[in-house]
The first five atom37 places (N, CA, C, CB, O) and aatype in JSON, in Angstrom:
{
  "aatype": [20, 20, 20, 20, 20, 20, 20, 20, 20, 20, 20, 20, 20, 20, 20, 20, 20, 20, 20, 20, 20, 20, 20, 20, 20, 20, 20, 20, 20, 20, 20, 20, 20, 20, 20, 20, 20, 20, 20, 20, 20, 20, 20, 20, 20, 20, 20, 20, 20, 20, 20, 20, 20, 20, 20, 20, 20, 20, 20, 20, 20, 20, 20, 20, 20, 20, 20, 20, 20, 20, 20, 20, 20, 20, 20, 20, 20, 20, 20, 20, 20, 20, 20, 20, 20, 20, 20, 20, 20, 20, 20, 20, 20, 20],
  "atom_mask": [
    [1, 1, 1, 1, 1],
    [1, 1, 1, 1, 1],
    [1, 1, 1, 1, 1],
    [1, 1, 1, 1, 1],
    [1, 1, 1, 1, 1],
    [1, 1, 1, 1, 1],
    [1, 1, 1, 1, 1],
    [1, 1, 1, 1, 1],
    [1, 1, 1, 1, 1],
    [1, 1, 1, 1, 1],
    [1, 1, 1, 1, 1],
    [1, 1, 1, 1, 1],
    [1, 1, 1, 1, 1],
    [1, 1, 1, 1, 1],
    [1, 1, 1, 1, 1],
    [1, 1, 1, 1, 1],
    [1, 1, 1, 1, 1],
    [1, 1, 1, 1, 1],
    [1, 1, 1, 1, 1],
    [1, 1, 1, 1, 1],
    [1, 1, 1, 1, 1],
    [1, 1, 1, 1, 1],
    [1, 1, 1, 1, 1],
    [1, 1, 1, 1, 1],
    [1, 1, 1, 1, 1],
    [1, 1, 1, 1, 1],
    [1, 1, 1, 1, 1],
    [1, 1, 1, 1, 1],
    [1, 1, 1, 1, 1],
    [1, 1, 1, 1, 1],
    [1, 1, 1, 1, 1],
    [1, 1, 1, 1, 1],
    [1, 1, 1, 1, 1],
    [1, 1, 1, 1, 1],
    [1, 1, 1, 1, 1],
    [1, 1, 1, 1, 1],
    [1, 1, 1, 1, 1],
    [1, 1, 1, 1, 1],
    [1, 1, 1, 1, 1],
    [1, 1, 1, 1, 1],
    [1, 1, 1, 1, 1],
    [1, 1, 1, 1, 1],
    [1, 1, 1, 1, 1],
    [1, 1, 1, 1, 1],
    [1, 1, 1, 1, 1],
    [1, 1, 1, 1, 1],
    [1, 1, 1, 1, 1],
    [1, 1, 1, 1, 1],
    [1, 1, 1, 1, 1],
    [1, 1, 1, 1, 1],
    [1, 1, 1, 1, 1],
    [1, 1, 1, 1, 1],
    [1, 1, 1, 1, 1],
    [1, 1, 1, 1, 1],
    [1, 1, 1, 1, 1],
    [1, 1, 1, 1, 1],
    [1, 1, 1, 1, 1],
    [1, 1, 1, 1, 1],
    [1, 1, 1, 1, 1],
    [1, 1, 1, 1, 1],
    [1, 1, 1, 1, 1],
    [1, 1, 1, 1, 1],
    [1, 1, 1, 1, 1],
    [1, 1, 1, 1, 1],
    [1, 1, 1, 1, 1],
    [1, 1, 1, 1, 1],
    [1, 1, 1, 1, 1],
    [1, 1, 1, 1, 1],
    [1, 1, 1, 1, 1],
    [1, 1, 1, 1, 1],
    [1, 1, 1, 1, 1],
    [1, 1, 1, 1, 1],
    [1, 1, 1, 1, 1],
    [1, 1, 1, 1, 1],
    [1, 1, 1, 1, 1],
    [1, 1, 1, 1, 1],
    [1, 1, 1, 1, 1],
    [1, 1, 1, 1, 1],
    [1, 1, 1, 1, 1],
    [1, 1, 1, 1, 1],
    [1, 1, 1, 1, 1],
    [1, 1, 1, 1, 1],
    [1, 1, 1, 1, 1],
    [1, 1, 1, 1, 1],
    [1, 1, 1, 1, 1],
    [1, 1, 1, 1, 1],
    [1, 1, 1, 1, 1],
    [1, 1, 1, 1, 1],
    [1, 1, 1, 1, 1],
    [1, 1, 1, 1, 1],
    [1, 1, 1, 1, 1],
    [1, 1, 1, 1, 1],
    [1, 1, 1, 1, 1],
    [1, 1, 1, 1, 1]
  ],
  "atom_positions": [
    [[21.67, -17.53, -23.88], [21.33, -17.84, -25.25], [20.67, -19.21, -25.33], [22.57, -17.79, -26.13], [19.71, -19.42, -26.06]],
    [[21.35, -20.34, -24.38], [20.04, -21.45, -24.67], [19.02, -21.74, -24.09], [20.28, -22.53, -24.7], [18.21, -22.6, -24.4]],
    [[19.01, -20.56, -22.65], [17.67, -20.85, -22.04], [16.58, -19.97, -23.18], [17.61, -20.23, -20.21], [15.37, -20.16, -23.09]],
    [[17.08, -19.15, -24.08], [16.16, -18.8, -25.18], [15.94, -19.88, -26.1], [16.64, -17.68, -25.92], [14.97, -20.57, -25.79]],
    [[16.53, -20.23, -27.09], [16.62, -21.18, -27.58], [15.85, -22.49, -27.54], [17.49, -21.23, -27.38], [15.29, -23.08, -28.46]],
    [[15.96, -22.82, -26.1], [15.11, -24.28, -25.46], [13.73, -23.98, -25.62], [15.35, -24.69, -23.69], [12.82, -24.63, -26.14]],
    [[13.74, -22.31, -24.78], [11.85, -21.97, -24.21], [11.45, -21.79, -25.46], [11.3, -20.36, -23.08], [10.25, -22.02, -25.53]],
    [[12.21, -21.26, -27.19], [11.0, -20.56, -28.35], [11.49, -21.83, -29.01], [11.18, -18.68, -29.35], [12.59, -22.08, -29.52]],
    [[10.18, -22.72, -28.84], [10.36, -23.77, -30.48], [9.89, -23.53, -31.81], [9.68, -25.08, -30.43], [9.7, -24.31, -32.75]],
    [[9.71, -22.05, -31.68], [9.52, -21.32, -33.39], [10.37, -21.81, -33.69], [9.58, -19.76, -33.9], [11.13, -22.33, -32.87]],
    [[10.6, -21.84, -35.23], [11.53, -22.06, -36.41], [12.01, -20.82, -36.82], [10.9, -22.77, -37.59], [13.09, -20.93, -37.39]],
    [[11.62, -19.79, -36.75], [12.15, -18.71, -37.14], [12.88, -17.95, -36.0], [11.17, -17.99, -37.74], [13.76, -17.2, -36.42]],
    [[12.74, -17.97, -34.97], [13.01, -17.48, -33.86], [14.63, -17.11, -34.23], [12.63, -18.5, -32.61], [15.05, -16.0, -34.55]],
    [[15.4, -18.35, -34.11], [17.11, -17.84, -35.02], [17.1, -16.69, -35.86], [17.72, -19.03, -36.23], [17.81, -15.72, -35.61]],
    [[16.25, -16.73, -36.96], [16.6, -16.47, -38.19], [16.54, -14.45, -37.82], [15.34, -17.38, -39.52], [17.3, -13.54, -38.16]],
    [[15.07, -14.49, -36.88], [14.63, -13.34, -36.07], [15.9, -12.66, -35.45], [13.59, -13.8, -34.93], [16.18, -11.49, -35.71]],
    [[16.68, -13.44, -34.59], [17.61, -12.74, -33.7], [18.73, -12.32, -34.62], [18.12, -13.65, -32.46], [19.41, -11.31, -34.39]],
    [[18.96, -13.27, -35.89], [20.26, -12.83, -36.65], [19.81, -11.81, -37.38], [20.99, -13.88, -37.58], [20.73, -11.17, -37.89]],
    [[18.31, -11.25, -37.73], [17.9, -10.29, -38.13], [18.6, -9.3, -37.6], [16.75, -10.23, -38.02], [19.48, -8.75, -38.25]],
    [[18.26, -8.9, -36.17], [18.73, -7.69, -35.31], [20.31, -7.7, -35.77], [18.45, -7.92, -33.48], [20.92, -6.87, -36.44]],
    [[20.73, -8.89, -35.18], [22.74, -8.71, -35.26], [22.94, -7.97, -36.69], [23.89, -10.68, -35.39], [23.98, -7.32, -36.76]],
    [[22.22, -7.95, -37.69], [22.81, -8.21, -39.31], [23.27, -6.5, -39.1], [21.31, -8.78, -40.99], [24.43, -6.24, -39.43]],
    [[22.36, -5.29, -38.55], [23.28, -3.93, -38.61], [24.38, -4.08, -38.1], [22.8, -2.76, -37.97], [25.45, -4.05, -38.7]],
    [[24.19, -4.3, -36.77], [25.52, -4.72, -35.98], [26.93, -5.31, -36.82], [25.03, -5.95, -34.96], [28.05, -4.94, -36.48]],
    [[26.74, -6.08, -37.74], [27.57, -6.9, -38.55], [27.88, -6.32, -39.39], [27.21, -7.94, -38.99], [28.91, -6.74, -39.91]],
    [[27.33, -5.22, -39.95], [28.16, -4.67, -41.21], [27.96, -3.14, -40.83], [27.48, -5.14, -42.92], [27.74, -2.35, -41.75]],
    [[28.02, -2.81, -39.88], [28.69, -1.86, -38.89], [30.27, -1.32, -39.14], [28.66, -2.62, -37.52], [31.31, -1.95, -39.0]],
    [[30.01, 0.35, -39.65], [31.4, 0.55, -39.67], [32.2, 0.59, -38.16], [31.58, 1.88, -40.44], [33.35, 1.02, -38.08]],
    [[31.75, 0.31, -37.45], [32.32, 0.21, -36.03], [32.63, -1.25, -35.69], [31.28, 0.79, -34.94], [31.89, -2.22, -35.54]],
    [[33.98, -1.11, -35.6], [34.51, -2.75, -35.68], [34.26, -3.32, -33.9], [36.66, -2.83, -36.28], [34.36, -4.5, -33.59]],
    [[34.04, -2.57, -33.23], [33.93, -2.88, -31.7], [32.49, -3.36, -31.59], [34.23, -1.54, -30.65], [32.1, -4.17, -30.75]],
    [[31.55, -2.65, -32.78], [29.94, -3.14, -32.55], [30.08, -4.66, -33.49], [28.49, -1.74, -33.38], [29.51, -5.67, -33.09]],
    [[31.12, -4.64, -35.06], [30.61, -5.89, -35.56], [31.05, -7.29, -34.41], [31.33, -6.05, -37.18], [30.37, -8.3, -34.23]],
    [[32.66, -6.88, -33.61], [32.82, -7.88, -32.66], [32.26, -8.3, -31.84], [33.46, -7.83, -32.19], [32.34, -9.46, -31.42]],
    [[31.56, -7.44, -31.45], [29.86, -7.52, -30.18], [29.31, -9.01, -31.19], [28.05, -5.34, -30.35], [29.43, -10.23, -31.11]],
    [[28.66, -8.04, -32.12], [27.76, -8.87, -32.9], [27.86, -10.3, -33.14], [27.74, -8.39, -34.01], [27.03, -11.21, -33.05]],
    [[29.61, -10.25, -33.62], [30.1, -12.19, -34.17], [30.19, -12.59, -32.7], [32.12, -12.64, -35.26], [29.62, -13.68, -32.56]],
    [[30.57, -12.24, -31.82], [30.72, -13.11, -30.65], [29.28, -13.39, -30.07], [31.68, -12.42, -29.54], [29.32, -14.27, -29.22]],
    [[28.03, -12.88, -30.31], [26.61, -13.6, -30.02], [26.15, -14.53, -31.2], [25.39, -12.46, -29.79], [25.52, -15.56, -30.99]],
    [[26.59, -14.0, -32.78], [26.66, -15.23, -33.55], [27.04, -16.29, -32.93], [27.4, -15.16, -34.54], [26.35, -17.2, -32.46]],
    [[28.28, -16.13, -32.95], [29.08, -17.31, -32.22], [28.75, -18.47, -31.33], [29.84, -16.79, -31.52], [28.92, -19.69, -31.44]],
    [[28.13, -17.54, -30.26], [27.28, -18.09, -28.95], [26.11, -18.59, -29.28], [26.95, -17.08, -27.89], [25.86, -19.52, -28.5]],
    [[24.98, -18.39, -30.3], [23.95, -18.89, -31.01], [24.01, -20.01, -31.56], [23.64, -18.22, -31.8], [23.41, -21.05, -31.28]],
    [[25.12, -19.64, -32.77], [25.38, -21.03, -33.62], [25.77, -22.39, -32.47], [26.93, -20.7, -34.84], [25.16, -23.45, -32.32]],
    [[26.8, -21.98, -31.89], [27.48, -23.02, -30.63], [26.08, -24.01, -29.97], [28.3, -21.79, -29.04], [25.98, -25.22, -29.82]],
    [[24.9, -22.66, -29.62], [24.01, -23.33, -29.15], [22.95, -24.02, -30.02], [23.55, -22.59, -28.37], [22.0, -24.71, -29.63]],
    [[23.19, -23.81, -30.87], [22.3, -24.65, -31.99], [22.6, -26.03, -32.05], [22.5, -24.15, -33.47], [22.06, -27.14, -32.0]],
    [[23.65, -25.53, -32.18], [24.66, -27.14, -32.79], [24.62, -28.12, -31.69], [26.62, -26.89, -33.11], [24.41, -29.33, -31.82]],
    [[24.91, -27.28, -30.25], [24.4, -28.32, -29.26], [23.23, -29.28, -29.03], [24.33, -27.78, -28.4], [23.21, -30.49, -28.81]],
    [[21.82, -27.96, -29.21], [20.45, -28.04, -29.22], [20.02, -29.14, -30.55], [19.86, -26.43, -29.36], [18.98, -29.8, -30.52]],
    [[20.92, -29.18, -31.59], [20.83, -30.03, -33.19], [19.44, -29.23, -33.23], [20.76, -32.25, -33.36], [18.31, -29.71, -33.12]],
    [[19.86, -27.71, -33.44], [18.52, -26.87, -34.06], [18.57, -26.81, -35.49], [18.41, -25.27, -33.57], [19.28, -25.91, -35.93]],
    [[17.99, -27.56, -36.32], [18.58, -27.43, -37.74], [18.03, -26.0, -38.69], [18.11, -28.91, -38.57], [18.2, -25.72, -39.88]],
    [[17.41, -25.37, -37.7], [16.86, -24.13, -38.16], [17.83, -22.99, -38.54], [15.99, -23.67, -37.15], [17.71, -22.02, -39.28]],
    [[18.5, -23.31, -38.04], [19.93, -22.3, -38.45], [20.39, -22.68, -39.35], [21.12, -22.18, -37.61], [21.45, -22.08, -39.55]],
    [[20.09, -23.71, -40.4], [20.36, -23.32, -41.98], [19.46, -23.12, -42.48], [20.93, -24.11, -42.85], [19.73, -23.03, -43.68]],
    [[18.06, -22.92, -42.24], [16.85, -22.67, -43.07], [17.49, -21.31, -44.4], [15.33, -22.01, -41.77], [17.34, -21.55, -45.6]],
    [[18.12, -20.1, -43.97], [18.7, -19.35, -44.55], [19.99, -19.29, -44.82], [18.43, -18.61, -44.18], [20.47, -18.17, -44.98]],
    [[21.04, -20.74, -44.97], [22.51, -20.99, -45.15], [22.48, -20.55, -46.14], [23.18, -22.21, -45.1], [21.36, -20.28, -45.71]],
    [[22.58, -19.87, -47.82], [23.13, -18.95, -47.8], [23.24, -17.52, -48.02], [23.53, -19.27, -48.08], [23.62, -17.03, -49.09]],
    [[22.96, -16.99, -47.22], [22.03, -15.4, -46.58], [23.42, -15.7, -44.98], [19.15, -15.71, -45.94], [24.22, -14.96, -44.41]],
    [[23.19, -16.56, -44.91], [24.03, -16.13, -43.53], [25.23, -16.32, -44.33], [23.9, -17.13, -41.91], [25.85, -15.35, -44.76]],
    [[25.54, -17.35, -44.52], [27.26, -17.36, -45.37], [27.38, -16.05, -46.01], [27.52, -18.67, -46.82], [28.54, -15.66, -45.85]],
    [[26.87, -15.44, -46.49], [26.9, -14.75, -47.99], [27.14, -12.84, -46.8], [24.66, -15.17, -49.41], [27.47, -11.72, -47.18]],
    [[26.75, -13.39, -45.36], [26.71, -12.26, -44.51], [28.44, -12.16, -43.69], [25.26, -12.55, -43.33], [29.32, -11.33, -43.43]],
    [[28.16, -13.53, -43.54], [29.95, -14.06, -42.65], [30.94, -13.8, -43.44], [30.33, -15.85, -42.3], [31.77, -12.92, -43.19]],
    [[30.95, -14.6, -44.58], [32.02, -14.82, -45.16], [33.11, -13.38, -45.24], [31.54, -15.41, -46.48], [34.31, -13.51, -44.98]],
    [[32.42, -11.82, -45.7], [33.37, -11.04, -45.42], [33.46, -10.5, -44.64], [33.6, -10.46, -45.95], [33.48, -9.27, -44.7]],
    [[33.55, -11.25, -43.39], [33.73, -10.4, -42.11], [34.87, -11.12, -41.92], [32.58, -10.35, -40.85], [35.67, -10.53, -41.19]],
    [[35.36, -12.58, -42.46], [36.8, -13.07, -42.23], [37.85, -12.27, -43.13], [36.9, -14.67, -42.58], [38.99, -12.72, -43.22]],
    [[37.58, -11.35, -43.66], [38.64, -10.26, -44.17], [38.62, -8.75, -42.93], [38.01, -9.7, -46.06], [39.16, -7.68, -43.2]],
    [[37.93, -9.03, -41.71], [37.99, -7.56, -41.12], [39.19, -7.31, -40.79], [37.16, -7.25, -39.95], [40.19, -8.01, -40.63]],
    [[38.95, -6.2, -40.7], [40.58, -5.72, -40.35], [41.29, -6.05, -38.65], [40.57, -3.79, -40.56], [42.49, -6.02, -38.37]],
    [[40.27, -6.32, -37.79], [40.56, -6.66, -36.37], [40.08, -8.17, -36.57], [39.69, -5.68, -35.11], [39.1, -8.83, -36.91]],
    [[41.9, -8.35, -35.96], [41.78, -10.46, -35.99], [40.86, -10.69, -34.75], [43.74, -11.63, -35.56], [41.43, -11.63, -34.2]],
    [[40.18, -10.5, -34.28], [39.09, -11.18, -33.55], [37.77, -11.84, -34.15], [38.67, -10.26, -32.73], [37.05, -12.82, -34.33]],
    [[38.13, -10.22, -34.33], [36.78, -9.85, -35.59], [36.59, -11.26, -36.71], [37.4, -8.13, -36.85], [35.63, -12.02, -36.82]],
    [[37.92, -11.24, -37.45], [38.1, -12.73, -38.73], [37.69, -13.69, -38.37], [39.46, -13.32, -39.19], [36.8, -14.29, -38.97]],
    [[38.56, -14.36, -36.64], [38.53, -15.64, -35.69], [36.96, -15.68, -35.53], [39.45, -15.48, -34.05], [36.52, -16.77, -35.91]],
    [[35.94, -14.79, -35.08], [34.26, -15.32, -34.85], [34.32, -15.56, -36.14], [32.83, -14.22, -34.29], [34.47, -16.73, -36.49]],
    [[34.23, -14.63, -37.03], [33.21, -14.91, -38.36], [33.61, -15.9, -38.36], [33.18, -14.22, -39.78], [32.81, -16.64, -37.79]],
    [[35.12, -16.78, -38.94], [35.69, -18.36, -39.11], [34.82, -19.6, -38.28], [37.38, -18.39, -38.43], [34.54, -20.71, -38.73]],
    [[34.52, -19.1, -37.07], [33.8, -19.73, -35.94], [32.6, -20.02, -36.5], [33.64, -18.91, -34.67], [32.18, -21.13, -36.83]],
    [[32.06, -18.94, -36.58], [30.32, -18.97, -36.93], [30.24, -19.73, -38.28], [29.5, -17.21, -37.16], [29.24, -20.32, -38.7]],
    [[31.41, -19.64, -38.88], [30.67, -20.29, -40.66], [30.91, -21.82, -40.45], [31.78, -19.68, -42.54], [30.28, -22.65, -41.11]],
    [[31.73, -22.13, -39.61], [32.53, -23.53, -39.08], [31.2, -24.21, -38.33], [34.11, -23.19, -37.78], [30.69, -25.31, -38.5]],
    [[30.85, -23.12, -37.43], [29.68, -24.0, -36.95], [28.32, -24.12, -38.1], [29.13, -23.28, -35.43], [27.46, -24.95, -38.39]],
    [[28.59, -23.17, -38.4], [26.96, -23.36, -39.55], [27.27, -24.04, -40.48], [26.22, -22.0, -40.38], [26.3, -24.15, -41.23]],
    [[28.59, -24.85, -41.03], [28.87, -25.75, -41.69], [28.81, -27.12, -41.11], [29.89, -25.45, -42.11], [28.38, -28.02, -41.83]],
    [[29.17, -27.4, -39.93], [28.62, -28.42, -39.07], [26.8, -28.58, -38.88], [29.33, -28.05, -37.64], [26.31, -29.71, -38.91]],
    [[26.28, -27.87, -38.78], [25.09, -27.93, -38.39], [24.88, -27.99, -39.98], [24.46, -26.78, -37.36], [23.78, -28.53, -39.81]],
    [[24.96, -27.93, -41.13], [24.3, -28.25, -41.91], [24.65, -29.47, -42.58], [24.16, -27.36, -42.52], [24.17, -30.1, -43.51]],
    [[26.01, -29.66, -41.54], [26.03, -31.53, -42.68], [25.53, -32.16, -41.75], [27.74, -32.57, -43.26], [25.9, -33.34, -41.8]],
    [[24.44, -31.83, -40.43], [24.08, -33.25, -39.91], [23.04, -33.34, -40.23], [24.16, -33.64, -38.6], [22.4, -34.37, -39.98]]
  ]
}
């Protein structure tokens, strides 16, 4: 995820990949949305490292996507989404 990240200095490039995840994410298959938050996860992480501030260009479209996935019914499932909004709340107060 950050040797992508580093090589595309598009600005949209994020916004592109969370495109794809977004079926994945509201997926009645809770094994595909956990797929899904755990590459959120791994994205945001690498953003925040990278200080890609492009990952809030659409903060809230992504919140408004996370936020009820911390009600899924599989606690893994809750723990990413919590992750991902934690990091996209970091990355947008710097």
């Amino acid at each position: 995820m950050a040797v992508l990240l580093e090589t595309e200095p598009t600005r949209g490039f994020f916004q592109n990949i969370v495109h794809v995840l977004q079926r994945s994410m509201i997926s009645k298959n809770v094994w595909e949305r956990k797929r899904a938050l755990q590459t959120c996860s791994q994205l945001l992480a690498v953003c925040e490292e990278l200080q890609r501030g492009d990952a809030c260009e659409h903060f809230g479209s992504l919140v408004g996507l996370l936020a009820p996935l911390t009600c899924d019914p599989m606690p893994a499932s809750r723990q990413l989404a919590v992750t991902c909004l934690s990091a996209l709340l970091r990355i947008q107060g710097e």
